[in-house]
C-alpha positions as CSV (number, residue, x, y, z in Angstrom):
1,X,24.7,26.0,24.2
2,X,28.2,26.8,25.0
3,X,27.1,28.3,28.7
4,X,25.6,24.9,29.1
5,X,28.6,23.1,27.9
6,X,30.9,25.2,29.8
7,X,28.4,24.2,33.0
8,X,28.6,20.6,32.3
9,X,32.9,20.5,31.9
10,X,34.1,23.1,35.0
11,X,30.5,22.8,37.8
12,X,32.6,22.8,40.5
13,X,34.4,25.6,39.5
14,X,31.4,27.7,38.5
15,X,29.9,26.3,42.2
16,X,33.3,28.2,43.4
17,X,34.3,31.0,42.2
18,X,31.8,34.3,41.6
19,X,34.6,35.7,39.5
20,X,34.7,32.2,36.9
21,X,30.9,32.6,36.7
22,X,30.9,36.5,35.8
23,X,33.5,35.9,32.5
24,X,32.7,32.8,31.2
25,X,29.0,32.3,31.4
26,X,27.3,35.7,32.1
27,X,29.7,37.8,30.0
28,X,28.8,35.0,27.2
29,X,25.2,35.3,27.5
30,X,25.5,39.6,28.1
31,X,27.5,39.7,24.9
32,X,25.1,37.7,22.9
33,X,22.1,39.6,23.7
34,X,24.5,42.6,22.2
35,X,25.9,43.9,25.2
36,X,29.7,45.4,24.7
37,X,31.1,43.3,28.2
38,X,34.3,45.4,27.8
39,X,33.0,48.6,27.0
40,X,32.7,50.7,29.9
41,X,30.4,53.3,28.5
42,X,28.0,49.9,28.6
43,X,28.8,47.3,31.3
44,X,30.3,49.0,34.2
45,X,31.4,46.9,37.3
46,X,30.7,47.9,40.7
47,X,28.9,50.0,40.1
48,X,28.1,52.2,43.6
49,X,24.9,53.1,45.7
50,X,23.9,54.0,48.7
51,X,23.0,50.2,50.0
52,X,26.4,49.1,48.7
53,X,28.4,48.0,45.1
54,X,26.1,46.3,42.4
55,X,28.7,44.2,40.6
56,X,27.1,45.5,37.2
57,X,25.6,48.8,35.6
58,X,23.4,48.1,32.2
59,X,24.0,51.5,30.5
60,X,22.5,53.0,27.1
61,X,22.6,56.3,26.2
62,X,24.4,57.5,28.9
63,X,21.5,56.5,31.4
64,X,22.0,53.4,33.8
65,X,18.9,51.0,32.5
66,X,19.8,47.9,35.0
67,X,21.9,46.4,37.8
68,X,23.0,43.3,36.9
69,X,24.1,41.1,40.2
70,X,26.2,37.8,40.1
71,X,26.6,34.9,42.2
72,X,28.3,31.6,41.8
73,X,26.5,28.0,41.1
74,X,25.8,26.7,44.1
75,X,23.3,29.9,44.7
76,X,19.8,28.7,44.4
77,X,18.7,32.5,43.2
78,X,15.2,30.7,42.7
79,X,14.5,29.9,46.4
80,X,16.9,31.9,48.8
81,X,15.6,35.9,48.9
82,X,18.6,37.4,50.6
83,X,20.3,38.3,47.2
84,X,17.1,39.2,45.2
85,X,16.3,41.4,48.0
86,X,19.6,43.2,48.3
87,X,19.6,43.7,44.6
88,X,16.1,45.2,44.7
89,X,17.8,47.7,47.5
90,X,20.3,48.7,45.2
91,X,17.8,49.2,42.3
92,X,15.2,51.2,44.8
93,X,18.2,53.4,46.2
94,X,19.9,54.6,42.7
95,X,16.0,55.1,41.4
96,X,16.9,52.1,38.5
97,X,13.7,50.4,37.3
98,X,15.1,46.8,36.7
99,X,17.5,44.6,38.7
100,X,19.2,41.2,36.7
101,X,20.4,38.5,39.3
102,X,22.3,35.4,37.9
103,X,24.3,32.7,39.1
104,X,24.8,31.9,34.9
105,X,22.5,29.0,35.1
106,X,19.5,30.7,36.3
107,X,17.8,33.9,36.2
108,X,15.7,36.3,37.6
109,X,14.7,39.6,35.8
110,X,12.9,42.2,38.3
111,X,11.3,45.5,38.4
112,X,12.9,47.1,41.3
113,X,9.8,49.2,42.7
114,X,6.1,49.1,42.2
115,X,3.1,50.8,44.4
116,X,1.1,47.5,46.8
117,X,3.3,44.5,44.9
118,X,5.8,41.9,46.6
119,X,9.3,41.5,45.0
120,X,7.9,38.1,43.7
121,X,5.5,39.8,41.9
122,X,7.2,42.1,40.4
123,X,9.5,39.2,38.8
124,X,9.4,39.8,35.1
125,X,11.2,37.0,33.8
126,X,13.4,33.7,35.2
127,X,14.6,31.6,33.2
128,X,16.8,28.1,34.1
129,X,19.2,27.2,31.0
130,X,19.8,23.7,33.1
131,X,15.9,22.1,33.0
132,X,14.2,24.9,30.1
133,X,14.6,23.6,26.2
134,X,17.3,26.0,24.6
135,X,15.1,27.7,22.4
136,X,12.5,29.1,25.1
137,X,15.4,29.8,27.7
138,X,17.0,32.3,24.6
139,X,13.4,34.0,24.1
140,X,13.0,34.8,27.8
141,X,16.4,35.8,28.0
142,X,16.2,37.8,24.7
143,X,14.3,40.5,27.1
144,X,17.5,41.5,28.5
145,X,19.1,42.5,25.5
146,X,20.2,45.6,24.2
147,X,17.8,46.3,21.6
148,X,14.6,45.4,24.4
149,X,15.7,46.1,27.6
150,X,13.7,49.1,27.7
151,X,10.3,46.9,26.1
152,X,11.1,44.4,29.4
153,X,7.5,44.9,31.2
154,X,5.7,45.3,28.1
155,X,7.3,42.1,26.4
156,X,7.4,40.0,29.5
157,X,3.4,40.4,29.5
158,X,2.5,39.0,26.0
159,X,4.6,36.4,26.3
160,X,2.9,35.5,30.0
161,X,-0.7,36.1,28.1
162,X,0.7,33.9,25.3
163,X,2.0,31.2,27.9
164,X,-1.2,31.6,29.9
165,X,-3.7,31.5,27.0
166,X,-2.0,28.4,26.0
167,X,-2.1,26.3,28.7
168,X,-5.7,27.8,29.4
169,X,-7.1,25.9,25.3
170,X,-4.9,22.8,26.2
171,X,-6.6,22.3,29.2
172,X,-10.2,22.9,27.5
173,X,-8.7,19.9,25.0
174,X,-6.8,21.5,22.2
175,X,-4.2,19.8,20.6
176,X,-1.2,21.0,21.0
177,X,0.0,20.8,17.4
178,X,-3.2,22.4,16.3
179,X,-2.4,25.4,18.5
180,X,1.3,26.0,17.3
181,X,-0.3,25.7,13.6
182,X,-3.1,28.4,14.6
183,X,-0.5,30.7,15.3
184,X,2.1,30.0,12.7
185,X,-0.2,30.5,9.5
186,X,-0.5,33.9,9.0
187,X,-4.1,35.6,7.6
188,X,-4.8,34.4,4.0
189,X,-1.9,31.9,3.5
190,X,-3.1,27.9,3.4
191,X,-0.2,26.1,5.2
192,X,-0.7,22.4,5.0
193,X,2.2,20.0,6.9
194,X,3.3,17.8,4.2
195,X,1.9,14.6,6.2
196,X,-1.8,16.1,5.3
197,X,-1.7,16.2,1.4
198,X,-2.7,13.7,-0.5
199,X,0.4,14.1,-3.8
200,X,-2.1,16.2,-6.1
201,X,-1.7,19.7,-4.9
202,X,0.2,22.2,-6.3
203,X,2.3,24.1,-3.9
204,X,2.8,28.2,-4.2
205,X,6.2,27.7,-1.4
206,X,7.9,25.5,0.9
207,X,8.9,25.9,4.5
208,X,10.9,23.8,7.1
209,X,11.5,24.5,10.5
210,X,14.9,25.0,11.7
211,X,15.2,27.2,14.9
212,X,11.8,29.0,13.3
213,X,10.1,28.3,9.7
214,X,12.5,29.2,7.0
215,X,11.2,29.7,3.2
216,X,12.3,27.5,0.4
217,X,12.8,28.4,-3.1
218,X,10.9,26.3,-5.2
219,X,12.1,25.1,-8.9
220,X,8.7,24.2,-9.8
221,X,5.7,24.4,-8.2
222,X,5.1,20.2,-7.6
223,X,5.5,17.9,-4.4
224,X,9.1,17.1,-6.2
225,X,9.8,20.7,-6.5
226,X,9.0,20.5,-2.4
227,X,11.5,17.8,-2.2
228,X,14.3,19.1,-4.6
229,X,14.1,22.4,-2.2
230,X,14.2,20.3,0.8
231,X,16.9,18.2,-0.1
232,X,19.1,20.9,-1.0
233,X,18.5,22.6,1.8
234,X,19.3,19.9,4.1
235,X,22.9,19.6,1.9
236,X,24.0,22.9,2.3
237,X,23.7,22.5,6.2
238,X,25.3,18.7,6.1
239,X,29.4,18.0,6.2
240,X,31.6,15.3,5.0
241,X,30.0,12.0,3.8
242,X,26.4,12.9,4.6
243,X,26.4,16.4,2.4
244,X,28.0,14.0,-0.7
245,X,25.3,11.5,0.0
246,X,22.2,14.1,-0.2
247,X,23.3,15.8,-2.8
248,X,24.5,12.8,-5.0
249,X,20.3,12.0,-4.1
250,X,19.1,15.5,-4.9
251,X,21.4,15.4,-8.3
252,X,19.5,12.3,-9.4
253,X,16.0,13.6,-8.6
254,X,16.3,16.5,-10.8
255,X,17.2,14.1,-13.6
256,X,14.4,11.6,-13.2
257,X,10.4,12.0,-13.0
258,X,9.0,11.1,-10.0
259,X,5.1,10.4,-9.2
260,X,3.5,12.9,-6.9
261,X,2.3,10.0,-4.4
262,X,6.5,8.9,-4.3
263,X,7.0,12.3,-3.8
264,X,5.1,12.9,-1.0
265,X,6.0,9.9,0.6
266,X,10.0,10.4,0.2
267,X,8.9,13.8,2.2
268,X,6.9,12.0,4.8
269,X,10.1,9.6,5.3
270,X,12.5,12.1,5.7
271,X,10.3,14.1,8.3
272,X,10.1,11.2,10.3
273,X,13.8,9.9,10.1
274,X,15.5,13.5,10.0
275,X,13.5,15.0,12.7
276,X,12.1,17.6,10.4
277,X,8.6,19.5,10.3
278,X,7.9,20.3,6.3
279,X,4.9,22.4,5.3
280,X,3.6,23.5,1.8
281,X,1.7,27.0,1.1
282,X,-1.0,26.2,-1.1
């Protein structure tokens, strides 16, 4: 989010200069995905082969794991092959497996050689932080970090087989909601979005989605329970005014009874008006 910020206040300098581009938005995104950007032993700049200088080294371990090549904004790295292709020349001449080309909006993650497959073919990931939602830009890009570099070809491939599978039931008239459930509830577990219960069930847990489902400690096991773990969940995350204002609401909630149908549609309410998703393990 602050690449894209950074894109949105200084374009016509990232459409400039190479140099602007390499610092402020791929060092940002390198560094998040646990890359040391200053430590040599790491990230090492031109880095030299036999088809010219690849502007970065990917290193772990003492062994070179990826060229990493930059170029400025007004690149279209998705539709010109000039700088794809020289990157794949530098990967094939140094014997490295993956090439990384980014202009820090967009990017393209290779494998550098394979036996009867075009360059195209052999792209493992591309991503574009300008058009993608933010959340399925960062698990594509989360293949060029530290920790997975090395799973790249192997990760890539679920997630295309997950992507394709998808589409594939959607097309065959799935609902899409109905998918994402099928895959969130693991084996054994009865995970019913609040929206479905009917205010007589007695829940075992609570979970809300925030950037993936997080777990809510229950102080009893009731549909206000649900909503006294929701509300206070949605304080501690709240500033100023607002935090008072749900908390002053979550402070009179535990003090009072409250039907299970009121309940239930308090939860249903706040779904709808906080952009929420609420579930209950039953």
């Amino acid at each position: 989010m602050r690449v894209l910020k950074r894109i949105n206040a200084h374009r016509a300098l990232y459409e400039s200069n190479e140099e602007a581009v390499k610092q402020h938005l791929i060092g940002e995104i390198m560094g998040a995905l646990g890359w040391d950007w200053n430590n040599p032993e790491e990230v090492r700049p031109e880095s030299r082969t036999e088809e010219g200088r690849a502007d970065y080294a990917l290193i772990s371990g003492g062994e070179v794991l990826a060229y990493l090549e930059a170029k400025n904004l007004s690149v279209n790295i998705l539709k010109r092959e000039e700088p794809l292709r020289q990157l794949a020349k530098y990967c094939f001449s140094a014997g490295i497996r993956y090439g990384i080309l980014s202009n820090g909006a967009v990017w393209i993650a290779i494998k550098s050689f394979e036996l009867g497959s075009s360059l195209r073919e052999r792209t493992l990931m591309s991503v574009n932080l300008l058009e993608e939602p933010p959340m399925k830009a960062a698990l594509k890009l989360s293949l060029l970090s530290k920790s997975r570099i090395m799973d790249m070809e192997r990760i890539s491939s679920l997630l295309k087989a997950l992507e394709l599978s998808f589409q594939g039931l959607v097309k065959e008239g799935y609902p899409k909601e109905a998918l994402f459930e099928f895959l969130r509830v693991e084996k054994g577990k009865r995970i019913v979005p609040v929206y479905l219960l009917d205010g007589g069930e007695q829940p075992k847990a609570a979970y809300v989605y925030d950037n993936g489902w997080k777990v809510l400690p229950l102080s009893e096991r009731t549909l206000k329970g649900v909503l006294l773990a929701v509300l206070l969940y949605m304080g501690k995350k709240a500033y100023g005014d607002e935090r008072r204002e749900i908390m002053a609401a979550y402070e009179q909630l535990k003090r009072i009874p409250l039907e299970r149908k009121k309940a239930r549609e308090i939860l249903v309410r706040l779904e709808e008006e906080k952009k929420l998703n609420i579930s209950v393990e039953l």
